[in-house]
Steps between C-alpha positions, in 0.01 A plus 500: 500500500321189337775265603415619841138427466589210387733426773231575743231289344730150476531629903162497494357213393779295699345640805148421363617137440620467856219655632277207305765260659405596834120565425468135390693391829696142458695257642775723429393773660469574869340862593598480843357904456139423385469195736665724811189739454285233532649361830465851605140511407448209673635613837878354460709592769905587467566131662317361198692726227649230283838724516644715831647768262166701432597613195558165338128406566462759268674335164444299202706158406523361190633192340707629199807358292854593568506858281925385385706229494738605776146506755427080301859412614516638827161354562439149693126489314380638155227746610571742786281693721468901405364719818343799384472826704210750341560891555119556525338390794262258280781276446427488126772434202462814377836613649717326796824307515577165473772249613565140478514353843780316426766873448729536655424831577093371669585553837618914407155512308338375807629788673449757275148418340325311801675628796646166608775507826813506375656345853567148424397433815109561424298256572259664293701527196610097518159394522365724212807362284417153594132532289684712228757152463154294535372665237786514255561154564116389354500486110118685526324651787179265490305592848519122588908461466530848635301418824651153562851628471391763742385198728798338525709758582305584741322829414105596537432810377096558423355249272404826235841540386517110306092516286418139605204375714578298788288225385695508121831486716385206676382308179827575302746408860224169507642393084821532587460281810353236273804465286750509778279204663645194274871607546473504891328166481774332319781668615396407895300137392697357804287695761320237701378748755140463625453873428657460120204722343559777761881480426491496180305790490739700720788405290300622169483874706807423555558482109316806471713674771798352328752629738498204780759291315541252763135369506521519086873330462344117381311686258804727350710203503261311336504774221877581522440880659763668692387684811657821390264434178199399686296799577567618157404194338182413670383858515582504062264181504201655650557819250480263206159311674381825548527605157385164343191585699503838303546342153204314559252807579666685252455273182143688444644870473837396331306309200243847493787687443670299274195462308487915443853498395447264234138669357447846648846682535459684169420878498149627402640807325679520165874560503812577270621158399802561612366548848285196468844286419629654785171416729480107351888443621451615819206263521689220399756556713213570804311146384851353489627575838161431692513137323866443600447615876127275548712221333810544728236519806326155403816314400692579894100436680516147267839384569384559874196335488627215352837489761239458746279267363740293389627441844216564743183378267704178273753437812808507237795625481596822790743675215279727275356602831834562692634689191210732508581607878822543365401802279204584669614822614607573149181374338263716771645850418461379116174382549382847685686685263350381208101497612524851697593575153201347360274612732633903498482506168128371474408729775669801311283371182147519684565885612508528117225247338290541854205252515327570179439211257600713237911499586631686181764779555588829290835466365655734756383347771605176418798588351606622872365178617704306339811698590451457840341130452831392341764699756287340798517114349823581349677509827781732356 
């Protein structure tokens, strides 16, 4: 009897943990349910559904690790995509099941749990499976990547489903531009047109676009691409813009939370002192693994920034710059990985400290703060 009670309580609190997950929303994860109510609310028609399959409007994705080493191996990228499917009609955690979109057995579970045509003829069906690969293909769901994947693949469901503001959209897509300016300019310096401004602007659309490989082949060959790398490539770039433009706004809440780490995470309650060995490990190992991700973040942003500088700023040497297009793909899902990480993770903390100025836990609750702290930046 107590080793069911027991049994039932580790259930429990796992269920209260994910529920916090999802409470403190992230980067890595999308609540395609909670946001679908909204485009209801706000008058969203089935043509505007973000999926055809009504039922899958009605999930929850998440960004989680590989649970084995047979998933890691089998997998092209180290985080996968888990759809979840709730019993109740709230779409909470508190009971559902899940599957990573890249199983084998996905389009059987889109049958059975969202009601998805099994002809493989469906239209339907092909287009829904299209935004499930879009989505397991980004290494977080941030509303701006999300949306301007959608874009380019030619999708518009309503604007509620991605959380950003038209205007924040346009200021993020105008950044990007920026930095894609200086390549365009060297890469076509021979243009002698009367109209070079206006066609150089074209051709940096065209960079955002980065599927009309004709127009763009001076500037791959300049930087040794291969067409069948191209769209890849260039789209990998703009991630990694994208998220240096994150870094930057996020320096404020990531030194706040390091700050509590190092002088507030101790418990305001007595305990055993063999719980309290157990509590300052775990904290060590939570300081140690938030250091080692921010670090990891500024070192790829830095050897970046300094690619580009080198050859678009000081006019030296194309190499560091060329090498970093090389791996850009690489270095984007690395780069997401490691700051929807952050950024979950500090988002999880707040539902516990909340916005008072005094931030000191109990030792239970931070004890299960840390435990989930360290599985989410563990990445394992």
């Amino acid at each position: 009897m107590g080793h069911t009670r027991k049994r039932v309580s580790i259930e429990r609190l796992a269920i209260e943990q994910l529920s916090r997950m999802l409470q403190a929303g992230s980067s890595r994860v999308f609540n395609c349910a909670a946001l679908h109510r909204n485009v209801l609310a706000d008058g969203g028609a089935p043509g505007q559904f973000l999926f055809k399959t009504r039922d899958l409007n009605n999930a929850i994705f998440m960004k989680e690790t590989y649970p084995d080493d047979e998933m890691r191996e089998a997998a092209t990228k180290p985080v996968g995509t888990k759809i979840f499917f709730s019993y109740g009609e709230k779409a909470d955690l508190d009971g559902g099941r899940s599957i990573f979109l890249n199983d084998k057995n996905l389009r059987m579970a889109m049958q059975f749990h969202a009601g998805m045509s099994a002809s493989p003829e469906s239209e339907e069906a092909e287009a829904d499976l299209k935004i499930l690969n879009i989505l397991d293909d980004l290494p977080s769901v941030d509303p701006f990547l999300f949306r301007e994947r959608m874009e380019a693949e030619g999708y518009d469901p309503h604007p509620g489903y991605f959380e950003v503001t038209a205007a924040e959209y346009g200021r993020v897509r105008d950044h990007v531009m920026k930095q894609f300016q200086p390549i365009v300019e060297t890469a076509f310096e021979g243009v002698t047109d009367a109209n070079r401004a206006i066609y150089l602007k074209t051709l940096v659309n065209k960079l955002w676009d980065g599927t009309d490989t004709d127009a763009l082949s001076p500037l791959m060959q300049a930087m040794r691409i291969s067409e069948s790398d191209a769209a890849d490539t260039f789209y990998a770039w703009k991630g990694v813009i994208y998220y240096e433009h994150l870094f930057a706004r996020r320096q404020a809440h990531w030194k706040d939370y390091a700050n509590w780490l190092n002088t507030e995470s101790r418990p305001l309650d007595s305990m055993p002192a063999t719980a309290q060995v157990v509590l300052n490990e775990r904290l060590g190992q939570w300081r140690k693994l938030y250091q080692k991700r921010w670090k990891a973040v500024h070192l790829m942003l830095a050897d970046y920034r300094n690619s580009y500088e080198t050859l678009f700023r000081d006019h030296k040497s194309p190499e560091p710059f060329i090498e970093f297009l090389q791996k850009a793909r690489t270095r984007f899902y690395q780069i997401g990985d490691s700051m929807s990480r952050i950024d979950h993770s500090i988002e999880l903390w707040r539902t516990y400290v909340g916005d008072s100025s005094m931030r000191f836990l109990r030792f239970e609750p931070l004890q299960s703060l840390a435990q989930t702290s360290i599985r989410i930046l563990n990445g394992r």
